[in-house]
PDB file of N, CA, C and O in Angstrom:
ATOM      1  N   UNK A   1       0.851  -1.166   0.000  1.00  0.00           N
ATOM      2  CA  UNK A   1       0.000   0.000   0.000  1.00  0.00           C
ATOM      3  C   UNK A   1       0.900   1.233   0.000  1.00  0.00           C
ATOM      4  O   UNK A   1       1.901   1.464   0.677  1.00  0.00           O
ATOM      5  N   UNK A   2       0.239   2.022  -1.007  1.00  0.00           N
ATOM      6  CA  UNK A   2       1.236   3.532  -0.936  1.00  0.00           C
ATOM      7  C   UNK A   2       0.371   4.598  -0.699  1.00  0.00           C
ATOM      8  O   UNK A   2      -0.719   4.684  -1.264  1.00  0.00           O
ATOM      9  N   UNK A   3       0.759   5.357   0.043  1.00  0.00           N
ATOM     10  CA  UNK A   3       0.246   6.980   0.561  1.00  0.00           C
ATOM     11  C   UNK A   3       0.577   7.747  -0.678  1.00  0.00           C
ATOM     12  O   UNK A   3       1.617   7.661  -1.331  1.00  0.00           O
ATOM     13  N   UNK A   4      -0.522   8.557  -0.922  1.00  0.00           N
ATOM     14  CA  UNK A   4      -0.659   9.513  -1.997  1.00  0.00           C
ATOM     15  C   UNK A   4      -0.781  10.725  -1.447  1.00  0.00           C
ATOM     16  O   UNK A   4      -1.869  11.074  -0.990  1.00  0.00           O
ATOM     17  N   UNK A   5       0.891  11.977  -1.390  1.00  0.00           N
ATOM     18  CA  UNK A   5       0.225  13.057  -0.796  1.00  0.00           C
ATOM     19  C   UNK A   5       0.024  14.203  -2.220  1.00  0.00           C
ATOM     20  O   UNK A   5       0.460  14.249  -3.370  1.00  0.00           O
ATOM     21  N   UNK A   6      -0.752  14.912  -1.496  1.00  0.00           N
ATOM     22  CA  UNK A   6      -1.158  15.808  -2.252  1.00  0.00           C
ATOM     23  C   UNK A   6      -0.764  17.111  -2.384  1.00  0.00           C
ATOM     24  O   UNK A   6      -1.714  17.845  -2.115  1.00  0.00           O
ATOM     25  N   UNK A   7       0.345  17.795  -2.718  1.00  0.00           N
ATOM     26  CA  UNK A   7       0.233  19.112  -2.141  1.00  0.00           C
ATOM     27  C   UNK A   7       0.276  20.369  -3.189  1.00  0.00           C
ATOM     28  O   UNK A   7       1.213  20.613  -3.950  1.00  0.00           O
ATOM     29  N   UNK A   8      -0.994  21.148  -3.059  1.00  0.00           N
ATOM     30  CA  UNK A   8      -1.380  22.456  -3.818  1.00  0.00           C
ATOM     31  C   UNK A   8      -0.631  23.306  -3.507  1.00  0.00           C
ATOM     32  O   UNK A   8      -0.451  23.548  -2.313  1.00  0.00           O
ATOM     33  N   UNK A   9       0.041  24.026  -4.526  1.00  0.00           N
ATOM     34  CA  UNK A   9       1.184  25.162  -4.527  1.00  0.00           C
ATOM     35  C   UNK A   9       0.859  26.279  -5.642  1.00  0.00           C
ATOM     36  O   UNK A   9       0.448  26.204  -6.800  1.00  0.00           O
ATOM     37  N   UNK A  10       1.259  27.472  -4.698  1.00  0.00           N
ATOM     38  CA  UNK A  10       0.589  28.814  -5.674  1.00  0.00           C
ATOM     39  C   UNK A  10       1.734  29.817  -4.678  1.00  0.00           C
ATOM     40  O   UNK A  10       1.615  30.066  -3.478  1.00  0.00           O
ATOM     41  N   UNK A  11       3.038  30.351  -5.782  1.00  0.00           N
ATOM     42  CA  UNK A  11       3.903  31.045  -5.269  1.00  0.00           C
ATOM     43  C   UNK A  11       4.676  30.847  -4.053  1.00  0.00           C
ATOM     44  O   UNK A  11       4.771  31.626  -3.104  1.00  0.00           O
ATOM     45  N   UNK A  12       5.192  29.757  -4.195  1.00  0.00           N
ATOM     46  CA  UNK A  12       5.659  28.724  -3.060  1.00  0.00           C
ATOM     47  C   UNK A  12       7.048  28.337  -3.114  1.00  0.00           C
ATOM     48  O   UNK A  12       7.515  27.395  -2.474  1.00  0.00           O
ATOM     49  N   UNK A  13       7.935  29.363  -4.181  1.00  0.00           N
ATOM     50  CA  UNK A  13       9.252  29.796  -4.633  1.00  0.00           C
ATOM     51  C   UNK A  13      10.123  29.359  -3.154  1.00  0.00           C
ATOM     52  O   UNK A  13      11.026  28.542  -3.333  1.00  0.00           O
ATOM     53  N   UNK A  14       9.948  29.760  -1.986  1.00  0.00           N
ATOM     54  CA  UNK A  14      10.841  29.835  -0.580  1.00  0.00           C
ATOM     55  C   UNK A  14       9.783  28.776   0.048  1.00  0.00           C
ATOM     56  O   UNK A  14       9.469  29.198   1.161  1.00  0.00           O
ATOM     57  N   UNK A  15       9.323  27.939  -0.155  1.00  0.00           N
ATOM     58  CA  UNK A  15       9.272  27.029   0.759  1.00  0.00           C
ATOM     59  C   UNK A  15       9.012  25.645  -0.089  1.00  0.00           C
ATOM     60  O   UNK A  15       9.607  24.669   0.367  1.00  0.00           O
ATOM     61  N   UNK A  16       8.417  25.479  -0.953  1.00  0.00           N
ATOM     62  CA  UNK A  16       8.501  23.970  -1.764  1.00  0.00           C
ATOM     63  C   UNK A  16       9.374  23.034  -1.312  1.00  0.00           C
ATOM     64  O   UNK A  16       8.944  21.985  -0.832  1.00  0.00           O
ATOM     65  N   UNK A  17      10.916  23.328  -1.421  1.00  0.00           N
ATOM     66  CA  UNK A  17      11.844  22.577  -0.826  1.00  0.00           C
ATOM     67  C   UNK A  17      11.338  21.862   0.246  1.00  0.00           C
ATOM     68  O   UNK A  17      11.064  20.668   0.365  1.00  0.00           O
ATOM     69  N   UNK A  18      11.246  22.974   1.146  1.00  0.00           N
ATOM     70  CA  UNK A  18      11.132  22.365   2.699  1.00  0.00           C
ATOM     71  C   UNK A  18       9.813  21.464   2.883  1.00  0.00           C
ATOM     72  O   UNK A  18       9.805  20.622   3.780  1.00  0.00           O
ATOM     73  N   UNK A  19       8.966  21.590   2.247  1.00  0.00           N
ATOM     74  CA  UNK A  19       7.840  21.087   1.901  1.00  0.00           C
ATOM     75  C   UNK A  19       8.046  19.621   1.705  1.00  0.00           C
ATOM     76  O   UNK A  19       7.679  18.696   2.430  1.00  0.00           O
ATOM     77  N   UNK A  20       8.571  19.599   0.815  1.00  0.00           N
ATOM     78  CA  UNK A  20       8.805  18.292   0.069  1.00  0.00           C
ATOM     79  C   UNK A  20       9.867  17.549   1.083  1.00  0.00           C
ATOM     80  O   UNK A  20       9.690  16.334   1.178  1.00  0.00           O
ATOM     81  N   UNK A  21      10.650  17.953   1.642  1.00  0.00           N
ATOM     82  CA  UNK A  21      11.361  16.951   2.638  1.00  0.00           C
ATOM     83  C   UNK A  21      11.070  17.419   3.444  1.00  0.00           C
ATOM     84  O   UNK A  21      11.938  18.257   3.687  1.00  0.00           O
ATOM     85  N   UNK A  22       9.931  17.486   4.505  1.00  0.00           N
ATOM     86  CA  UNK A  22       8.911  17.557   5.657  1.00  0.00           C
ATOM     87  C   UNK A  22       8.260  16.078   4.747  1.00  0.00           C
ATOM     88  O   UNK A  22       8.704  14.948   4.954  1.00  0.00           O
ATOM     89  N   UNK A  23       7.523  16.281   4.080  1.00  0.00           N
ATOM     90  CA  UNK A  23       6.758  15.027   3.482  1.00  0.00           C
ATOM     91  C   UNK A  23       7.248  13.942   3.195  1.00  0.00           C
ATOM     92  O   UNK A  23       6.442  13.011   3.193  1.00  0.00           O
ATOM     93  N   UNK A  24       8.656  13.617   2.858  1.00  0.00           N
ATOM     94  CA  UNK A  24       9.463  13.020   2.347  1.00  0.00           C
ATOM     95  C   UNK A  24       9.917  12.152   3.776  1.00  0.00           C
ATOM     96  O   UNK A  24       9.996  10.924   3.788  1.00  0.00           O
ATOM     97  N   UNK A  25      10.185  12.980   4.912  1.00  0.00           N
ATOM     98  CA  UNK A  25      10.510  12.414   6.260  1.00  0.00           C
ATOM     99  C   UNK A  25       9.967  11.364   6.806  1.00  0.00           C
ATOM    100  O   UNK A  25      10.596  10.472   7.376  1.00  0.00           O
ATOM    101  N   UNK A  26       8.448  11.431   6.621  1.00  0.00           N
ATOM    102  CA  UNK A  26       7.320  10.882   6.986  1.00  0.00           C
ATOM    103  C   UNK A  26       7.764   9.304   6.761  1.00  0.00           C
ATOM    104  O   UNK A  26       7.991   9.007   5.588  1.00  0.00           O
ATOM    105  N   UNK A  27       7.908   8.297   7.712  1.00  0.00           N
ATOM    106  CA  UNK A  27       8.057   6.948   7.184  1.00  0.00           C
ATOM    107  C   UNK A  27       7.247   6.059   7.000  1.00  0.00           C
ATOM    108  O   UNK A  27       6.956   5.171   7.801  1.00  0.00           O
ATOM    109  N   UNK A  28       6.613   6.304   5.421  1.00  0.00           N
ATOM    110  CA  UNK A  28       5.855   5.404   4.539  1.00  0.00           C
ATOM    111  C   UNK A  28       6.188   5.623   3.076  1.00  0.00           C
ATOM    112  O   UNK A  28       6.358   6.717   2.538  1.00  0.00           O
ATOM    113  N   UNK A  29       6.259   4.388   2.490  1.00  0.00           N
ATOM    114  CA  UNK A  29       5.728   4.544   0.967  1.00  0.00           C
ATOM    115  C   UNK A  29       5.147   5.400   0.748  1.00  0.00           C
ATOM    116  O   UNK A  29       4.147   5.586   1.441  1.00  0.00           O
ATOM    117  N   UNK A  30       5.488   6.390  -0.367  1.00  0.00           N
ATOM    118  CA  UNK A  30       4.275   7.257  -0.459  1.00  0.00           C
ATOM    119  C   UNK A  30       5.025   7.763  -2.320  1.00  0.00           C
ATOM    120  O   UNK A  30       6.029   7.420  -2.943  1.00  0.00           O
ATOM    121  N   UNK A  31       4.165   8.463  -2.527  1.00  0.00           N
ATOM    122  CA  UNK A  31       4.332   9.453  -3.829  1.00  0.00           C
ATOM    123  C   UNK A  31       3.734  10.462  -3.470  1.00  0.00           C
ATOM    124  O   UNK A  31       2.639  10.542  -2.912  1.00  0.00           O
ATOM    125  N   UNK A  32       4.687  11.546  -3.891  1.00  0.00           N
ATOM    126  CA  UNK A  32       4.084  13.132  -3.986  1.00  0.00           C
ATOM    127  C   UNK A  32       3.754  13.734  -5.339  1.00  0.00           C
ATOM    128  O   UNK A  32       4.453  14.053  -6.301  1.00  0.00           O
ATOM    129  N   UNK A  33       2.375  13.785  -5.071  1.00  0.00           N
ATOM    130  CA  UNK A  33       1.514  14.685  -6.164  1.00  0.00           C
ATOM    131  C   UNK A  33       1.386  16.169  -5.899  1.00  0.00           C
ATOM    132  O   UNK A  33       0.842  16.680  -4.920  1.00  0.00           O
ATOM    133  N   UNK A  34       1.999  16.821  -6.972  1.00  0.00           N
ATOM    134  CA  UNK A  34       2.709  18.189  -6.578  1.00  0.00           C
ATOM    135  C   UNK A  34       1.412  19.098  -7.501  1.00  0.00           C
ATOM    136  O   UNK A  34       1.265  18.664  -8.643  1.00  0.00           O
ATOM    137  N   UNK A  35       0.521  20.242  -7.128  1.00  0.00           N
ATOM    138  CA  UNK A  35      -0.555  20.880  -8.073  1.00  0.00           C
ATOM    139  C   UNK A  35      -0.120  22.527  -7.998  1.00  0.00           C
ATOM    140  O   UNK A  35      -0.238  23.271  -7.025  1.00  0.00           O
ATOM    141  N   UNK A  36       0.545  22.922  -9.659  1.00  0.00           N
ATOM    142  CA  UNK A  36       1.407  23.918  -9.376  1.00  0.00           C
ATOM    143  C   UNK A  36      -0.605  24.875  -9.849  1.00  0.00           C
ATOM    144  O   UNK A  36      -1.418  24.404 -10.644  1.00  0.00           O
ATOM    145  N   UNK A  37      -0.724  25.742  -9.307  1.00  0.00           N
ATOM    146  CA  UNK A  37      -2.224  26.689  -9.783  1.00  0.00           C
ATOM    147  C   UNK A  37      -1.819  28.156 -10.263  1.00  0.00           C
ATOM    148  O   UNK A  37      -2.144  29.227  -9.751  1.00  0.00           O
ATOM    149  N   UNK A  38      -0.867  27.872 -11.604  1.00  0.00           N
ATOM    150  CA  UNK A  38      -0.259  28.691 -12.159  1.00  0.00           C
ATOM    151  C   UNK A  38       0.892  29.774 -11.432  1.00  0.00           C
ATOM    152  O   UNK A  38       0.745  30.935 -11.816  1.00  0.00           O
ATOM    153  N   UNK A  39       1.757  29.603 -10.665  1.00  0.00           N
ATOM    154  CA  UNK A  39       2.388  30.337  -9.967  1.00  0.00           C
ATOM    155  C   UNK A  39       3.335  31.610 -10.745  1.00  0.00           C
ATOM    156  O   UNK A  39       3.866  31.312 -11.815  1.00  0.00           O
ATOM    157  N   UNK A  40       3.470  32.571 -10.367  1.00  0.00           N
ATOM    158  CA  UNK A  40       4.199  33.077 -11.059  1.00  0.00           C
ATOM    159  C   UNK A  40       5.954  34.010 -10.540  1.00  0.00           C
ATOM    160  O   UNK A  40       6.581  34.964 -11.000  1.00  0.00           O
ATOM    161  N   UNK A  41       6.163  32.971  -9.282  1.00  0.00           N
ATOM    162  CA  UNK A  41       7.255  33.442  -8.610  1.00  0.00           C
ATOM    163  C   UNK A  41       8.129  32.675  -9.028  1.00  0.00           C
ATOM    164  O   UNK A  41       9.163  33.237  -8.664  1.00  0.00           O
ATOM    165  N   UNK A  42       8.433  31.707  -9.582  1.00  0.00           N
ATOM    166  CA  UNK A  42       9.568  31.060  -9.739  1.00  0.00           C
ATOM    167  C   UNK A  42       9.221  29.556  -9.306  1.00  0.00           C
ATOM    168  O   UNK A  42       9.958  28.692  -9.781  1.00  0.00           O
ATOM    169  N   UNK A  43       8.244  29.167  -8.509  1.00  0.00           N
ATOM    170  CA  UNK A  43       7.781  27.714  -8.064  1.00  0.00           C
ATOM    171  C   UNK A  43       8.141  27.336  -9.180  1.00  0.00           C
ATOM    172  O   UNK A  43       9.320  26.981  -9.153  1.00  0.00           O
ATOM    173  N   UNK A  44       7.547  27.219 -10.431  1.00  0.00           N
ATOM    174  CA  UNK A  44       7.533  26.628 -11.843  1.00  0.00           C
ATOM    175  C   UNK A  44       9.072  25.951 -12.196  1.00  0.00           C
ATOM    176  O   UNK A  44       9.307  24.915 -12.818  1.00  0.00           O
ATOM    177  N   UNK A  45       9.752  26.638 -11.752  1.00  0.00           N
ATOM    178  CA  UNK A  45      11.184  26.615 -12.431  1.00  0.00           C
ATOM    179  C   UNK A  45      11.496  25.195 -11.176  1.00  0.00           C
ATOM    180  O   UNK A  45      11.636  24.097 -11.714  1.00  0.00           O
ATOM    181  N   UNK A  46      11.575  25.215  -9.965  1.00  0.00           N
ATOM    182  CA  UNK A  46      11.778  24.651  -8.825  1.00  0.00           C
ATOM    183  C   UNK A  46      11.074  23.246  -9.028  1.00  0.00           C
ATOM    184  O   UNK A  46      11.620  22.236  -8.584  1.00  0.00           O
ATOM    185  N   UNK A  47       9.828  23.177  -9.717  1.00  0.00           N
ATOM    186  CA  UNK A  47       8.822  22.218  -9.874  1.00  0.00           C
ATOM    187  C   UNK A  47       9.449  21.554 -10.925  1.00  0.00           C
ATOM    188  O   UNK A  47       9.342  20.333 -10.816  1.00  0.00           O
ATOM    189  N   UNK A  48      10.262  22.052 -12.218  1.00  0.00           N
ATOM    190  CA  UNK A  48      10.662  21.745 -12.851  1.00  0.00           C
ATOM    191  C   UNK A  48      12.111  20.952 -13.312  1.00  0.00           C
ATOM    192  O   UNK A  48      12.428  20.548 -14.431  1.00  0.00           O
ATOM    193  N   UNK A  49      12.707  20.899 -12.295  1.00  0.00           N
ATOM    194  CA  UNK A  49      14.343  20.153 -11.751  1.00  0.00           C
ATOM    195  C   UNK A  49      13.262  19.018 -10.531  1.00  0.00           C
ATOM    196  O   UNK A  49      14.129  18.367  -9.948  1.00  0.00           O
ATOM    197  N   UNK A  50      12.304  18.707 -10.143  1.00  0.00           N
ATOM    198  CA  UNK A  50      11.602  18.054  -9.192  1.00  0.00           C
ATOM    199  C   UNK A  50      10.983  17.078  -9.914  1.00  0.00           C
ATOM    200  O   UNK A  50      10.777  15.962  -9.436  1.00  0.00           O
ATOM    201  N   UNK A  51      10.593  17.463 -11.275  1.00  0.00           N
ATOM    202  CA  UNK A  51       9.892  16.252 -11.994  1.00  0.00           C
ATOM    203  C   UNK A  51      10.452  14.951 -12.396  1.00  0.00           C
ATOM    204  O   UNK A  51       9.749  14.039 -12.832  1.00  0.00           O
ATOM    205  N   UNK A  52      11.577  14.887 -12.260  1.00  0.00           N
ATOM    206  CA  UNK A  52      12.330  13.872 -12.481  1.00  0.00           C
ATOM    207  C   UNK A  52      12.926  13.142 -11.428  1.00  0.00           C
ATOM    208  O   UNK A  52      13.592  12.135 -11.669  1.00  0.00           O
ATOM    209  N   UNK A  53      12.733  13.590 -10.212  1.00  0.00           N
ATOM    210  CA  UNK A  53      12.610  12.669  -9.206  1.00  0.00           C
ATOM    211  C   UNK A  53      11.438  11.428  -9.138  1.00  0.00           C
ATOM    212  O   UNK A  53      10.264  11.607  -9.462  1.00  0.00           O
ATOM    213  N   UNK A  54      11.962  10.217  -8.681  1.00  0.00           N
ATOM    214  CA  UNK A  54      10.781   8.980  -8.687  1.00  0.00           C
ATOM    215  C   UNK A  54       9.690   9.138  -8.364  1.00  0.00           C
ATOM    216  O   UNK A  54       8.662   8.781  -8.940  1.00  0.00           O
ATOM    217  N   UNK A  55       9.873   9.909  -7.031  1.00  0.00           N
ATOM    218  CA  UNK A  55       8.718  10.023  -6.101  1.00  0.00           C
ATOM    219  C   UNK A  55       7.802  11.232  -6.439  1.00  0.00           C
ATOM    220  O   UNK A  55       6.745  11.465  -5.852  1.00  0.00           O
ATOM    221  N   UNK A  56       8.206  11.811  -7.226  1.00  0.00           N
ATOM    222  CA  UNK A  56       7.264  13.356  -7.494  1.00  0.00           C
ATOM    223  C   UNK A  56       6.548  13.542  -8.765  1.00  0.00           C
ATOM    224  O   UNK A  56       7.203  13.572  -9.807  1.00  0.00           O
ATOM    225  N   UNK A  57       5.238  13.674  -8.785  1.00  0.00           N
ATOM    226  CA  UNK A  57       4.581  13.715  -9.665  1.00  0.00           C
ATOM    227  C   UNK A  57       4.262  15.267  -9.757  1.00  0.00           C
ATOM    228  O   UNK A  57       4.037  15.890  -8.719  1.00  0.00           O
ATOM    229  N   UNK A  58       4.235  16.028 -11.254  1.00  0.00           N
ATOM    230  CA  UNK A  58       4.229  17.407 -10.722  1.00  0.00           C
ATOM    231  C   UNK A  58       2.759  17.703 -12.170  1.00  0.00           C
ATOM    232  O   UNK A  58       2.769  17.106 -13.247  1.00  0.00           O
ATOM    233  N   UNK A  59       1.949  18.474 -11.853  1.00  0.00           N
ATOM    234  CA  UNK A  59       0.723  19.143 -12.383  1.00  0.00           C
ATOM    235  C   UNK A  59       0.564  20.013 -12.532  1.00  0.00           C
ATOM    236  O   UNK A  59       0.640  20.608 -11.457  1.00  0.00           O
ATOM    237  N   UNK A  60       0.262  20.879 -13.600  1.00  0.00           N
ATOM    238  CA  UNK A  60       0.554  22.186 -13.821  1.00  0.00           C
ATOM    239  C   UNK A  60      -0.811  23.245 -14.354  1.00  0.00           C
ATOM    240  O   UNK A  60      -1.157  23.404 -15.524  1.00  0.00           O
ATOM    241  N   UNK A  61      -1.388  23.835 -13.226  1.00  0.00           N
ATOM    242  CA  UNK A  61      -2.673  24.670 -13.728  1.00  0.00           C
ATOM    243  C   UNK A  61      -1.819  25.262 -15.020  1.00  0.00           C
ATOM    244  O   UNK A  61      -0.616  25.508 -15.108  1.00  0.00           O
ATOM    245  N   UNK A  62      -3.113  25.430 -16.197  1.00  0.00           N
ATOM    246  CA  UNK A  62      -2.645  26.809 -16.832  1.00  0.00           C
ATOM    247  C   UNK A  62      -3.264  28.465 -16.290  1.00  0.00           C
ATOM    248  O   UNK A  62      -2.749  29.575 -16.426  1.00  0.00           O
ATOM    249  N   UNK A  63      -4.438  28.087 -15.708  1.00  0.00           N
ATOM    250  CA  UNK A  63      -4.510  29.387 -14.668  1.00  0.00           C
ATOM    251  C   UNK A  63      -5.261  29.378 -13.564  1.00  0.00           C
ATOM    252  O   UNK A  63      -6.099  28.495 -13.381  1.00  0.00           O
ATOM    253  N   UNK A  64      -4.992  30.615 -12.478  1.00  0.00           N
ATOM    254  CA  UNK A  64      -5.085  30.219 -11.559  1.00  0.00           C
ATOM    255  C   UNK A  64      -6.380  29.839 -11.473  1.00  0.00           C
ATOM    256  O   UNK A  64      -7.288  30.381 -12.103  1.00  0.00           O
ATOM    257  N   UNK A  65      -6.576  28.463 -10.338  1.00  0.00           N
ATOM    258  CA  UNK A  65      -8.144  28.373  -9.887  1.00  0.00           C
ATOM    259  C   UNK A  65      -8.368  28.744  -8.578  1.00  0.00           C
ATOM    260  O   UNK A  65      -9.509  28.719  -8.116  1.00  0.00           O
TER     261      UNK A  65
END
């Protein structure tokens, strides 16, 4: 069984990182489902060196909802 987290991000440039290994700590199987809701600080770019990690699944609004 694997944990599916979820986490919604909107201008999240200074903290994503920490985000993701806070979640990452957690000891279970899991995958992170990453929901970018069009950001326009730089998250995008950050989300984008992240997609190619195993564990990270990344989603990309085209605008904000």
């Amino acid at each position: 069984m694997k944990l599916s987290v979820v986490i919604p991000a909107y201008n999240e440039v200074k903290t994503i990182r920490d985000i993701v290994a806070l979640v990452r700590s957690v000891p279970y199987e899991k995958e992170i489902l990453i929901v970018d809701d069009c950001s326009k600080d730089g998250t995008q770019t950050i989300l984008k060196e992240m997609e190619n990690e195993p564990d990270i699944r990344v989603f990309y609004h085209t605008v904000n909802r």
